[in-house]
PDB file with one MODEL, atoms N, CA, C and O in Angstrom:
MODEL        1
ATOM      1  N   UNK A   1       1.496  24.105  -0.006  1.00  0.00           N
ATOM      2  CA  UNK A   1       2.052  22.989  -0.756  1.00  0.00           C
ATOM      3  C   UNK A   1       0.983  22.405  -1.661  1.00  0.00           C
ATOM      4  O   UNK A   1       0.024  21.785  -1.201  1.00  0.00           O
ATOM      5  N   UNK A   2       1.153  22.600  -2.857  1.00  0.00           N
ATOM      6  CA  UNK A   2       0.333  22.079  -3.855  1.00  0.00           C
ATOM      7  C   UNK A   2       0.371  20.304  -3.631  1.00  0.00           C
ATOM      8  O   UNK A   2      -0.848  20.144  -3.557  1.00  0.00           O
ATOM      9  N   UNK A   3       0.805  19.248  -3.517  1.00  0.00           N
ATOM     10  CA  UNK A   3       0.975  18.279  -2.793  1.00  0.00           C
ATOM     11  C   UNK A   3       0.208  17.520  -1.951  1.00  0.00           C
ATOM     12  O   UNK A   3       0.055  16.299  -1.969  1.00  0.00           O
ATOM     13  N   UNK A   4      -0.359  18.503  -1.062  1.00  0.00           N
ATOM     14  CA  UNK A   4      -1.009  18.272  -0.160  1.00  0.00           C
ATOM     15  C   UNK A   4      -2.413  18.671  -0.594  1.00  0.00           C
ATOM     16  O   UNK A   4      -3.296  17.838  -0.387  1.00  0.00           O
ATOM     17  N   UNK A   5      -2.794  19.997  -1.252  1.00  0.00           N
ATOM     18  CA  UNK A   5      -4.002  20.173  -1.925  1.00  0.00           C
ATOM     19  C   UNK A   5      -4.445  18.945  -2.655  1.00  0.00           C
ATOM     20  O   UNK A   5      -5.634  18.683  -2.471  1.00  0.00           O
ATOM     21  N   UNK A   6      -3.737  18.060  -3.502  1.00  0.00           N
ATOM     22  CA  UNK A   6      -3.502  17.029  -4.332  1.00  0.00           C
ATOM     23  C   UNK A   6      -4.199  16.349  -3.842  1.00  0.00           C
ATOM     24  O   UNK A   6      -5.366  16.114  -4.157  1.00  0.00           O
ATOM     25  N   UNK A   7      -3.450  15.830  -2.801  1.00  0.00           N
ATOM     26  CA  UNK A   7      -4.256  14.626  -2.099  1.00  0.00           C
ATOM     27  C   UNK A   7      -5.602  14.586  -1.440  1.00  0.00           C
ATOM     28  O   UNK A   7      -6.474  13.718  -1.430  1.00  0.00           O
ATOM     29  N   UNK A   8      -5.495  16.152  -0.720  1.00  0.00           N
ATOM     30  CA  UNK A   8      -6.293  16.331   0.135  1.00  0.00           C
ATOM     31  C   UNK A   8      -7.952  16.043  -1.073  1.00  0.00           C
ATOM     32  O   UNK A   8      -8.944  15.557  -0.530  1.00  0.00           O
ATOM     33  N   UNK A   9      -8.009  16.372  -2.477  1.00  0.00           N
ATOM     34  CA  UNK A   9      -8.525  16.622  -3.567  1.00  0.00           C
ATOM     35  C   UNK A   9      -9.264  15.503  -3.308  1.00  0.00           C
ATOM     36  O   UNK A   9     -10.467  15.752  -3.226  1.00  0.00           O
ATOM     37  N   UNK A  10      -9.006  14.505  -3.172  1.00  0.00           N
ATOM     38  CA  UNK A  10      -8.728  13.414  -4.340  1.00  0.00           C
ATOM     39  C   UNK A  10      -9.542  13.014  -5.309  1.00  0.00           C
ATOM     40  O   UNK A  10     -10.359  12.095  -5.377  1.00  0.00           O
ATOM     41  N   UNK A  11      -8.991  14.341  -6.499  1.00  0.00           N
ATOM     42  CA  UNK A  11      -8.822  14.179  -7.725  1.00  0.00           C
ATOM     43  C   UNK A  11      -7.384  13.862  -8.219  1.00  0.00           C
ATOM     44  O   UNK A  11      -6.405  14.597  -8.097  1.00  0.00           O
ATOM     45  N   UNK A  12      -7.431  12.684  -8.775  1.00  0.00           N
ATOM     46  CA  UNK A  12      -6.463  12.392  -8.922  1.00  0.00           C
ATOM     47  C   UNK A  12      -6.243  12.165 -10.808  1.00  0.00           C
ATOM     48  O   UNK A  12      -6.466  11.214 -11.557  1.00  0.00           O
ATOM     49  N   UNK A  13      -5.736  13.483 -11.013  1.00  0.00           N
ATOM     50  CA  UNK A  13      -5.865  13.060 -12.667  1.00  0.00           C
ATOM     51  C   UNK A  13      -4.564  13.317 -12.993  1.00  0.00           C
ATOM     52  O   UNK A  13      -3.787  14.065 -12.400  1.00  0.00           O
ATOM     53  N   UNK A  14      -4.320  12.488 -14.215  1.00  0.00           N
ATOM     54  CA  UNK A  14      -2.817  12.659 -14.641  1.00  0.00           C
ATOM     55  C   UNK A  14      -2.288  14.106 -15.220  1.00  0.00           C
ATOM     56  O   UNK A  14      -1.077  14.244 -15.395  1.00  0.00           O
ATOM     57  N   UNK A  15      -3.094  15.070 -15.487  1.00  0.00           N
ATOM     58  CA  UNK A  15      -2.545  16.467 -15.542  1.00  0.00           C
ATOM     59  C   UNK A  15      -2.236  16.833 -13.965  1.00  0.00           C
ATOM     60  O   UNK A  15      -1.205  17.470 -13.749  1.00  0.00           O
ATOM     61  N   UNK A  16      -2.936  16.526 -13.033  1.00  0.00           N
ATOM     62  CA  UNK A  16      -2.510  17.253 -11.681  1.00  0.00           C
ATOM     63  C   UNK A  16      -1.309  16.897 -11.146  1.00  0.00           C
ATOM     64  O   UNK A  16      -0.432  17.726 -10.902  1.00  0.00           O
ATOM     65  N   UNK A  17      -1.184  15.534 -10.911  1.00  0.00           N
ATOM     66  CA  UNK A  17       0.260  14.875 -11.114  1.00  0.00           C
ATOM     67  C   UNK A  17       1.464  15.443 -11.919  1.00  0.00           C
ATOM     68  O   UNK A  17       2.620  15.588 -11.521  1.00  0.00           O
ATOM     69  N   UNK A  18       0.791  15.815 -13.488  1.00  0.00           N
ATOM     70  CA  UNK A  18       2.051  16.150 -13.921  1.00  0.00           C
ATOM     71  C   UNK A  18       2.275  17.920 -13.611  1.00  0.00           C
ATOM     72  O   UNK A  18       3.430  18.343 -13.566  1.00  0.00           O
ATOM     73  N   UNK A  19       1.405  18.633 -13.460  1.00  0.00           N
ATOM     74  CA  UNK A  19       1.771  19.853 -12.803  1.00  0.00           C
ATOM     75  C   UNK A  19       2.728  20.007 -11.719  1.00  0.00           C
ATOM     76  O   UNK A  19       3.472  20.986 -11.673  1.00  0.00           O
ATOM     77  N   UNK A  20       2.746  18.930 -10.696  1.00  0.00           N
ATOM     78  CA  UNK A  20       3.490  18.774  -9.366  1.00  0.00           C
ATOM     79  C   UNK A  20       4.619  19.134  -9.838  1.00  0.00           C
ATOM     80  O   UNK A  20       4.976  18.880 -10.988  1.00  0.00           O
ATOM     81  N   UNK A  21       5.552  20.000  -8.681  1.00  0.00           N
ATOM     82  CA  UNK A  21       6.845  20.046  -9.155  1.00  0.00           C
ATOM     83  C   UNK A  21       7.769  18.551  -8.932  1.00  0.00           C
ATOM     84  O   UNK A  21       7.177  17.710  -8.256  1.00  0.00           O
ATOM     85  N   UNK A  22       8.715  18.283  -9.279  1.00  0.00           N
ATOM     86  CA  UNK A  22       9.320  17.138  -9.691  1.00  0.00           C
ATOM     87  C   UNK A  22       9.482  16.887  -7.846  1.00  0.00           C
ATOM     88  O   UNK A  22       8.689  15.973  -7.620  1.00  0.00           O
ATOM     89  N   UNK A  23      10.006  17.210  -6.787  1.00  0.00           N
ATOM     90  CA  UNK A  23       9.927  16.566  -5.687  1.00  0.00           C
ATOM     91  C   UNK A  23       8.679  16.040  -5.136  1.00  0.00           C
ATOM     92  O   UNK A  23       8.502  15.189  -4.264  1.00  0.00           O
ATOM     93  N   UNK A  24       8.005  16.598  -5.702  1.00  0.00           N
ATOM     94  CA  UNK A  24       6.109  16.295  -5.096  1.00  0.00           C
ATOM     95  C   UNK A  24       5.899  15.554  -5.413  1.00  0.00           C
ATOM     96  O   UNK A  24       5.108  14.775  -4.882  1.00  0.00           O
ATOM     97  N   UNK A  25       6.615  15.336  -6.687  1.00  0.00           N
ATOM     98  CA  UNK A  25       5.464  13.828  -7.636  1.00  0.00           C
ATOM     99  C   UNK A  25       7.058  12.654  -6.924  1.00  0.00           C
ATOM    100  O   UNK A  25       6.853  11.462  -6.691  1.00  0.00           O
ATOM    101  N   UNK A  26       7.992  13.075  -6.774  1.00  0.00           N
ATOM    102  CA  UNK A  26       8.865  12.181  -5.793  1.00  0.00           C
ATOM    103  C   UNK A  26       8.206  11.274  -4.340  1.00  0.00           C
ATOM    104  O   UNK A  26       8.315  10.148  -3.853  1.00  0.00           O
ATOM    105  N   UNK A  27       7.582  12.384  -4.089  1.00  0.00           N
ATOM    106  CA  UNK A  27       7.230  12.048  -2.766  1.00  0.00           C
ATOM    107  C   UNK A  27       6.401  11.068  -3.245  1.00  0.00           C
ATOM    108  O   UNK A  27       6.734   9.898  -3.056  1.00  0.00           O
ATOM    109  N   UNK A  28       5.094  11.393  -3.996  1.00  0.00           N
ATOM    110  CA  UNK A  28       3.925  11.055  -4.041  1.00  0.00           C
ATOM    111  C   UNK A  28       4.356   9.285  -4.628  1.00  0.00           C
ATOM    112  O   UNK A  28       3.669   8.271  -4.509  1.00  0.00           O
ATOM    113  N   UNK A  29       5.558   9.427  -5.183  1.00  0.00           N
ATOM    114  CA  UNK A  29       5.867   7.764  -5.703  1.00  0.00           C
ATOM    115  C   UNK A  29       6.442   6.952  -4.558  1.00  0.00           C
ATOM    116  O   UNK A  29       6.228   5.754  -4.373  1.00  0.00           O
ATOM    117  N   UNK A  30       7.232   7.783  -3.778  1.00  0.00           N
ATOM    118  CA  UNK A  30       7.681   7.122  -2.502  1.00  0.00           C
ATOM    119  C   UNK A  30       6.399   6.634  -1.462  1.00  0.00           C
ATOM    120  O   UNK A  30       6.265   5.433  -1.231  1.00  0.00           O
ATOM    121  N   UNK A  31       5.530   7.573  -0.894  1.00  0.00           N
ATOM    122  CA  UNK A  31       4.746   7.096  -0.299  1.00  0.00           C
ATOM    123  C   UNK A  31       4.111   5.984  -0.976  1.00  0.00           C
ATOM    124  O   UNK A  31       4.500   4.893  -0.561  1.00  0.00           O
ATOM    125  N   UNK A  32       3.167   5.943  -1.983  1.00  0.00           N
ATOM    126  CA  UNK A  32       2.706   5.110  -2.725  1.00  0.00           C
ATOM    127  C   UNK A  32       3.245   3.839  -2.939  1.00  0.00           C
ATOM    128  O   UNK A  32       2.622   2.787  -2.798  1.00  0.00           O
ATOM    129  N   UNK A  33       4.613   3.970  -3.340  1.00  0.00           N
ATOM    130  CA  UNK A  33       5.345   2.286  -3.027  1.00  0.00           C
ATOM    131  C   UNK A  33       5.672   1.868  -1.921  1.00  0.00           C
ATOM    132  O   UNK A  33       5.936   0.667  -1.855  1.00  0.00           O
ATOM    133  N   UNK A  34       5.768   2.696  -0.677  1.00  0.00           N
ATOM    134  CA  UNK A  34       5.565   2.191   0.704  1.00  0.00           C
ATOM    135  C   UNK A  34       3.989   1.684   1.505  1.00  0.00           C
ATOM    136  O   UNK A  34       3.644   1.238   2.599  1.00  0.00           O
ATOM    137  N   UNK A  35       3.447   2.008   0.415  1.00  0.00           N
ATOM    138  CA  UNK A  35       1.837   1.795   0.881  1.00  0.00           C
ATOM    139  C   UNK A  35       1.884   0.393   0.536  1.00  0.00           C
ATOM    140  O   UNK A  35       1.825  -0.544   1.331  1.00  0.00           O
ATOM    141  N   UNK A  36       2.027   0.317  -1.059  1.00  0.00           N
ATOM    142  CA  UNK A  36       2.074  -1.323  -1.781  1.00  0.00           C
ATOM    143  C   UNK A  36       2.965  -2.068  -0.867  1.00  0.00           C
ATOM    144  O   UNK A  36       2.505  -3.044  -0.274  1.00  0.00           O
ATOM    145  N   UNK A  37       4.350  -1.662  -0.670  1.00  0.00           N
ATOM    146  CA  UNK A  37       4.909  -2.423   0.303  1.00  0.00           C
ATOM    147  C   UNK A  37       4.353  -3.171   1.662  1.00  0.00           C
ATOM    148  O   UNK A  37       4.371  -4.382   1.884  1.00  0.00           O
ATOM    149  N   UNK A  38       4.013  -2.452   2.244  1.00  0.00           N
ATOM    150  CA  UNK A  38       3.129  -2.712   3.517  1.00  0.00           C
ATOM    151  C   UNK A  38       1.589  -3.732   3.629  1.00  0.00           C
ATOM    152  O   UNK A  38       0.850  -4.484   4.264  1.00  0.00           O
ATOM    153  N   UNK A  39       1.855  -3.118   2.636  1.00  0.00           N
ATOM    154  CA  UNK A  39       0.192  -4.184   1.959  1.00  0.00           C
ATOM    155  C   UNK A  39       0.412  -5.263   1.427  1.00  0.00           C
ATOM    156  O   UNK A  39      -0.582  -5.979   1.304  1.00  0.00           O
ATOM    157  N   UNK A  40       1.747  -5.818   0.907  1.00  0.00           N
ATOM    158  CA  UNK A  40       2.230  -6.533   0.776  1.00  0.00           C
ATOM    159  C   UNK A  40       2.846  -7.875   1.636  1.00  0.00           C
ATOM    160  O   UNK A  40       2.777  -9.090   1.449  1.00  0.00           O
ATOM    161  N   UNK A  41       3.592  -6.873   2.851  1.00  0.00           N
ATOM    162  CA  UNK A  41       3.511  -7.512   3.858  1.00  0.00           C
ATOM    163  C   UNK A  41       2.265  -8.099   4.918  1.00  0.00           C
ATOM    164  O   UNK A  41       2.305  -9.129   5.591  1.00  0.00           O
ATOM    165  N   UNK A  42       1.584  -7.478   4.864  1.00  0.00           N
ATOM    166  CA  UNK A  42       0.624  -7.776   5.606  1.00  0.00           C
ATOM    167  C   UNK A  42      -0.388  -8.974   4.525  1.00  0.00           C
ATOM    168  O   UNK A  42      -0.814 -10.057   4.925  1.00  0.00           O
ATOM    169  N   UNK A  43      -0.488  -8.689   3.826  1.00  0.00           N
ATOM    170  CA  UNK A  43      -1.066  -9.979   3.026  1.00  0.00           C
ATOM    171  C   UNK A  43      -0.262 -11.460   3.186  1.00  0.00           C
ATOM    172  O   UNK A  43      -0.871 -12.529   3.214  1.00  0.00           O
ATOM    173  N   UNK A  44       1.034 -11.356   3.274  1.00  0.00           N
ATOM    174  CA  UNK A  44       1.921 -12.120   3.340  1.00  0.00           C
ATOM    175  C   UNK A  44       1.637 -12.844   5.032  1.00  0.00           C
ATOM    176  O   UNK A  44       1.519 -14.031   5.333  1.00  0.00           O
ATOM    177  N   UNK A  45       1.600 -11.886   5.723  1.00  0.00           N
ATOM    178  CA  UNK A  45       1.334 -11.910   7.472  1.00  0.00           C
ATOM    179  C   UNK A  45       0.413 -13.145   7.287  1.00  0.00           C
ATOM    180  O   UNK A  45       0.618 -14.347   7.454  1.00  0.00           O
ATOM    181  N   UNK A  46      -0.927 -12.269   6.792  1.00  0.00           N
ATOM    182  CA  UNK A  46      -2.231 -12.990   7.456  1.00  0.00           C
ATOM    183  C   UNK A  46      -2.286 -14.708   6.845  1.00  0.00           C
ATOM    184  O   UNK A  46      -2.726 -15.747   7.336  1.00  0.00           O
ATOM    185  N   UNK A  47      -1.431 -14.293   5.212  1.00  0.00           N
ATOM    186  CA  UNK A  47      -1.415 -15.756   4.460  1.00  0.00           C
ATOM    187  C   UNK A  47      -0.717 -16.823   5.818  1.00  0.00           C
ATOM    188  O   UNK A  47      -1.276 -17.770   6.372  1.00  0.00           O
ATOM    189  N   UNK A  48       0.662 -16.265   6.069  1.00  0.00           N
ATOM    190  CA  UNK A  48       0.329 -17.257   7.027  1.00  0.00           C
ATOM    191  C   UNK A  48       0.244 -17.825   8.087  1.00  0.00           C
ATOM    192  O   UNK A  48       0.623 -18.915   8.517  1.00  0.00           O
ATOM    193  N   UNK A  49      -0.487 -16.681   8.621  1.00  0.00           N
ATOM    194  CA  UNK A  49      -1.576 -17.011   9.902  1.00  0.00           C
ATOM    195  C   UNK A  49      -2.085 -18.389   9.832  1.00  0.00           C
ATOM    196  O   UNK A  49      -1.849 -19.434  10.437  1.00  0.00           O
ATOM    197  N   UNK A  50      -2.979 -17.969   8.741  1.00  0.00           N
ATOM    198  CA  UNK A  50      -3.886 -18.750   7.964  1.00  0.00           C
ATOM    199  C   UNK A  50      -3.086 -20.226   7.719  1.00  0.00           C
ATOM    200  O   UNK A  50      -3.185 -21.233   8.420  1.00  0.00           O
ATOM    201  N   UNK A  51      -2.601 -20.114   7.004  1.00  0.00           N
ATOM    202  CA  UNK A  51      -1.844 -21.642   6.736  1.00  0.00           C
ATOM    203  C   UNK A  51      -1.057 -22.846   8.065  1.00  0.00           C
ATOM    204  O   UNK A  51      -0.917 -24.063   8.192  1.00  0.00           O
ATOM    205  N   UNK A  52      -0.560 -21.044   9.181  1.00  0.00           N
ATOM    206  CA  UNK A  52      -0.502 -22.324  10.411  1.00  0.00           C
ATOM    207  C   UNK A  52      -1.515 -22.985  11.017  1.00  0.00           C
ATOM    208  O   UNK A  52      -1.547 -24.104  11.528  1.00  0.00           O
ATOM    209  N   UNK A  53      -2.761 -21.715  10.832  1.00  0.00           N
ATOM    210  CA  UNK A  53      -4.137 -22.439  11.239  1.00  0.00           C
ATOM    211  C   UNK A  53      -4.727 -23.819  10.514  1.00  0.00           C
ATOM    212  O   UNK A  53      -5.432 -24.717  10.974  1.00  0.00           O
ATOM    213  N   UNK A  54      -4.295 -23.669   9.524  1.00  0.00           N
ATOM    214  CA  UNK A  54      -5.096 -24.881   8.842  1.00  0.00           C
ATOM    215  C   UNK A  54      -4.029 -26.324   9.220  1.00  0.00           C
ATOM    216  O   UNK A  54      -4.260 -27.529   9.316  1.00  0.00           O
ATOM    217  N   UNK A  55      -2.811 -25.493   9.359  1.00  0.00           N
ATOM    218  CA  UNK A  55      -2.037 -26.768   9.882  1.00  0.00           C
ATOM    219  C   UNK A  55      -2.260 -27.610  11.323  1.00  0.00           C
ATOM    220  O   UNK A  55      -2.335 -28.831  11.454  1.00  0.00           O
ATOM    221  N   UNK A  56      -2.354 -26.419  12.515  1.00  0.00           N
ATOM    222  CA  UNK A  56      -2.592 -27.030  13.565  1.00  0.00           C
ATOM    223  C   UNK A  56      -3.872 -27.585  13.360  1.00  0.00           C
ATOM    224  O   UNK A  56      -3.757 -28.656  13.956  1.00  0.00           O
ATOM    225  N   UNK A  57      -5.047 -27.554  12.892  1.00  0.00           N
ATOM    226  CA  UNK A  57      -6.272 -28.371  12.686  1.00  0.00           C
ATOM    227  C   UNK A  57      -6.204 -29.846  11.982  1.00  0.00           C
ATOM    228  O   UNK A  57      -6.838 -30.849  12.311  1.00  0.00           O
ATOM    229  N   UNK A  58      -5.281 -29.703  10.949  1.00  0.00           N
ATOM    230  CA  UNK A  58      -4.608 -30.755  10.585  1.00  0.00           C
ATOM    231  C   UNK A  58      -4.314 -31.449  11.712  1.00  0.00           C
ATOM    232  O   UNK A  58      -5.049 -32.365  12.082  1.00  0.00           O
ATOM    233  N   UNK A  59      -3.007 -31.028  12.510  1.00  0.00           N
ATOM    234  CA  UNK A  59      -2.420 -32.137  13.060  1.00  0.00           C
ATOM    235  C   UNK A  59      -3.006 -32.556  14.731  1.00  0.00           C
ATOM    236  O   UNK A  59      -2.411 -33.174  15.614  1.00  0.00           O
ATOM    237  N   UNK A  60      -4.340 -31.973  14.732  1.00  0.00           N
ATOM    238  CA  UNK A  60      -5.198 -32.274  15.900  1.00  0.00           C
ATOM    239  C   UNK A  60      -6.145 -33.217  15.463  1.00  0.00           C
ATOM    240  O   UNK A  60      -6.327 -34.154  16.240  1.00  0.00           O
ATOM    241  N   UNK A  61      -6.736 -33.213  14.513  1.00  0.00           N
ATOM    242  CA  UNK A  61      -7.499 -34.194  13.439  1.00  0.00           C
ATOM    243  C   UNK A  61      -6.988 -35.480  13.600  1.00  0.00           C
ATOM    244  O   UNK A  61      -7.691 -36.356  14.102  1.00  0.00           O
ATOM    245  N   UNK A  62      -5.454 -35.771  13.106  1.00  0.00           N
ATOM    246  CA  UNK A  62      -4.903 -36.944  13.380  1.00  0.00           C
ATOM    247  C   UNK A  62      -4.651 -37.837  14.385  1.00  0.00           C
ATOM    248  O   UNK A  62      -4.055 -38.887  14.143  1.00  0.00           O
TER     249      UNK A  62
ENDMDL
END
């Protein structure tokens, strides 16, 4: 699987990409926006971790 050579590469240049046959470079957009996704969430997570933390310090302060 050329795909997997790809990645395994990582050279990642826009001729190698566009060589991929059209399901490969499918995949390669699916994973990739499930990566951002996830990373997304988890930024979201820790934000607010963070913000209940600063809250309960808040309302122990008082």
């Amino acid at each position: 699987m050329k795909f997997l050579h790809v990645l395994a590469d990582a050279g990642f240049s826009a001729e190698s990409l566009r060589s991929m046959a059209l399901w490969e470079q499918g995949l390669f957009v699916v994973i990739g926006g499930l990566i951002g996704v996830f990373l997304v969430l988890l930024l979201f997570f820790f934000t607010i971790r963070l913000m209940e933390r600063l809250g309960s310090r808040k309302k122990k302060s008082e």
